[in-house]
VOPAGU-2260 file (C-alpha; in pm, 1 decimal, decimal comma):
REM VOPAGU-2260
SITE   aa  ch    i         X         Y         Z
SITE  UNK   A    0   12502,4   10786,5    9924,8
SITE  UNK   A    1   12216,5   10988,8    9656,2
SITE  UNK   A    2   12059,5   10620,2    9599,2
SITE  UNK   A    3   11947,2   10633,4    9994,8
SITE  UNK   A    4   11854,2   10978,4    9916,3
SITE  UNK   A    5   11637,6   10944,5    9589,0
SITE  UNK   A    6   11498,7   10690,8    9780,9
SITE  UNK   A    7   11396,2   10840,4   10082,9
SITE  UNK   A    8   11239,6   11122,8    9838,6
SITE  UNK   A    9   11092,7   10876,9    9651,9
SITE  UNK   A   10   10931,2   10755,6    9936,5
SITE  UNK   A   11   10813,3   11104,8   10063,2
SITE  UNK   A   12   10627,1   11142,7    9741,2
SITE  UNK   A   13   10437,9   10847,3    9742,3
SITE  UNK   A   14   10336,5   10901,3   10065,3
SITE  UNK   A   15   10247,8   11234,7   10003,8
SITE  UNK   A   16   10087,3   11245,7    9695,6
SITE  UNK   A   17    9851,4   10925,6    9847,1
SITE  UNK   A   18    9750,7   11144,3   10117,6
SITE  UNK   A   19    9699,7   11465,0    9844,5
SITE  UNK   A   20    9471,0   11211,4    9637,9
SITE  UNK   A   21    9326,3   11064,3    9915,7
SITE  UNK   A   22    9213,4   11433,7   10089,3
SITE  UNK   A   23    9218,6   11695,9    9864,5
SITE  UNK   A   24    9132,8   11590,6    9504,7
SITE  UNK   A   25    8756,2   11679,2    9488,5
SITE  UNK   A   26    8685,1   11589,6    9093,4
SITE  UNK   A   27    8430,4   11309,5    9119,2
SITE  UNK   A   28    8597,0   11157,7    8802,0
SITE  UNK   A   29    8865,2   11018,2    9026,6
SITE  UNK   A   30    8660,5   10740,0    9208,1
SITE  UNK   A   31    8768,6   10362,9    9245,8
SITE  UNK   A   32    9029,2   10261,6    9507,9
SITE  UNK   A   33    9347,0   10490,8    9363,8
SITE  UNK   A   34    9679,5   10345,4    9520,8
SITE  UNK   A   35   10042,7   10498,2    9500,3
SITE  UNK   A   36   10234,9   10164,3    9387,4
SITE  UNK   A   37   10565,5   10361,4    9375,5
SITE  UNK   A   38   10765,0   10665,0    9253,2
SITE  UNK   A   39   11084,4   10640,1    9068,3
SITE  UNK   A   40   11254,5   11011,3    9040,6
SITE  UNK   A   41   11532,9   11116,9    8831,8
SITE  UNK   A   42   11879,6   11218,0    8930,1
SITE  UNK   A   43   11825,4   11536,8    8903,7
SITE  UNK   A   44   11467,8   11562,1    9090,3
SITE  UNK   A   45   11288,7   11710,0    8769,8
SITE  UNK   A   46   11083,3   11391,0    8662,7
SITE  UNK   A   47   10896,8   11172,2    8894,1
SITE  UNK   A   48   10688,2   10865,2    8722,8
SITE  UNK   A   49   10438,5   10775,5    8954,4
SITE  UNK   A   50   10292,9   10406,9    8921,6
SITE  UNK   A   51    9903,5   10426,6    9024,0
SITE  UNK   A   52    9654,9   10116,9    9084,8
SITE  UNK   A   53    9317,8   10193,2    9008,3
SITE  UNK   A   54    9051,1    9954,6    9116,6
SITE  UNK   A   55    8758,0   10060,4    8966,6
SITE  UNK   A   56    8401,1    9867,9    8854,2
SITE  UNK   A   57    8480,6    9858,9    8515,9
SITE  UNK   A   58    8772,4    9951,8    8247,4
SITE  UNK   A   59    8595,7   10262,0    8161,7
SITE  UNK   A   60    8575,0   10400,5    8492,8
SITE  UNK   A   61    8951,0   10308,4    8564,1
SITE  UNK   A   62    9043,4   10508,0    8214,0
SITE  UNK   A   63    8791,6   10798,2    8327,1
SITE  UNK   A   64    8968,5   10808,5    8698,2
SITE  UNK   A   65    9329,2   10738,0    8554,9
SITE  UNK   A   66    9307,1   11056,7    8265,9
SITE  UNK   A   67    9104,4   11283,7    8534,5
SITE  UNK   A   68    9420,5   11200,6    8806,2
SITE  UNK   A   69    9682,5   11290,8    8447,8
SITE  UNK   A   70    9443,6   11566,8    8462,3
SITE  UNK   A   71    9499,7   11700,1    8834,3
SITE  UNK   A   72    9881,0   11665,9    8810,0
SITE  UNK   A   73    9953,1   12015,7    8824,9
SITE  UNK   A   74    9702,2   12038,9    9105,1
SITE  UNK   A   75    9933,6   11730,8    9267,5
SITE  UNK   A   76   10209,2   11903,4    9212,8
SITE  UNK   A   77   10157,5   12255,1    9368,9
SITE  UNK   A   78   10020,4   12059,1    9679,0
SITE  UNK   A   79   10379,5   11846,7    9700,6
SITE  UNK   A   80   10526,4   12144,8    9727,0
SITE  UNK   A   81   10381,0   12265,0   10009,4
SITE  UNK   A   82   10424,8   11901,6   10196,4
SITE  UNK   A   83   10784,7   11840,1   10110,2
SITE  UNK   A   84   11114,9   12034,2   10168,3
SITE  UNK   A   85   11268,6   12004,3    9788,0
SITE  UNK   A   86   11421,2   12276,7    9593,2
SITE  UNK   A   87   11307,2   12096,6    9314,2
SITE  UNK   A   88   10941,6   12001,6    9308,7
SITE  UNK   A   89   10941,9   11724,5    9002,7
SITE  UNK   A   90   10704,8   11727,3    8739,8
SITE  UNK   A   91   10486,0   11406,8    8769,6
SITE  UNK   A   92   10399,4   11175,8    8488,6
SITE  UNK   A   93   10158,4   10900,7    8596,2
SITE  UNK   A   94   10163,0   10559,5    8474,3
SITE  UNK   A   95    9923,1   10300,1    8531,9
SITE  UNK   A   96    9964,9    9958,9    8695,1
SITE  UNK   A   97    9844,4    9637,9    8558,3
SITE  UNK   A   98   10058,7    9417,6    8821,0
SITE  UNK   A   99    9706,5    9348,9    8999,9
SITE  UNK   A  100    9550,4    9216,0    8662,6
SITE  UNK   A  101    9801,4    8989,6    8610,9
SITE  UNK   A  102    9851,7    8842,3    8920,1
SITE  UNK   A  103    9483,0    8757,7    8904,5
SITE  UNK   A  104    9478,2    8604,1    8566,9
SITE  UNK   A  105    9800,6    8384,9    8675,4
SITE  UNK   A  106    9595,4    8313,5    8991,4
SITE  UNK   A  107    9294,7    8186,8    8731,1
SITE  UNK   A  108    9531,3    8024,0    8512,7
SITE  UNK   A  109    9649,4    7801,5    8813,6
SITE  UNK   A  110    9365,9    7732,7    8968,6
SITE  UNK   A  111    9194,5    7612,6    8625,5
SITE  UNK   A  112    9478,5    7306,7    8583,2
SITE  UNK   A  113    9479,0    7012,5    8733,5
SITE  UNK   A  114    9761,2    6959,0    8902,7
SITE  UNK   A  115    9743,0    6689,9    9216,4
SITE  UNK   A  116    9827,6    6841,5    9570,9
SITE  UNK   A  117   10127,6    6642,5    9734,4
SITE  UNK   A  118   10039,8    6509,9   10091,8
């Protein structure tokens, strides 16, 4: 019964903090296409790491948008308390995502061998 809770919180603060750093962060550090992947909460609602995609023009400006959103997490956080009904408003620790890299240099790697296409 508290995993279909966590989750359901979970997903209420992905969705919400998308929508906080989609409308309300103003810092023009945070540029690029900035994507909740997912939020994994403790037990005890005091922790959330928060999995970001950042698809930027260049590592830099992914680093600069990434350490300007680490930057705005208390920001995040004071706005998730207004949008969600916890007790516990969990402190957020971002993390970025490479999935998207890899998938494209697997994608690369595949389509650079040869292998014959069966008919």
């Amino acid at each position: 019964m508290e995993n279909k809770r966590l989750d359901r919180v979970n997903s209420e603060i992905k969705k919400s903090i998308s929508n906080i750093i989609s409308q309300q962060i103003r810092d023009p550090r945070v540029n690029g296409l900035i994507t909740v992947v997912s939020v994994d909460t403790s037990n005890d609602l005091s922790h959330s790491k928060v999995l970001v995609s950042i698809y930027a023009s260049d590592k830099r400006q992914e680093m600069s948008s990434f350490n300007a959103l680490q930057h705005s997490a208390g920001f995040i956080r004071k706005n998730l308390a207004k949008m969600v009904d916890l007790r516990i408003v969990p402190e957020l620790h971002f993390k970025l995502d490479h999935g998207y890299e890899e998938s494209e240099k697997m994608d690369r790697l595949l389509a650079s061998l040869d292998i014959p296409k069966e008919e």
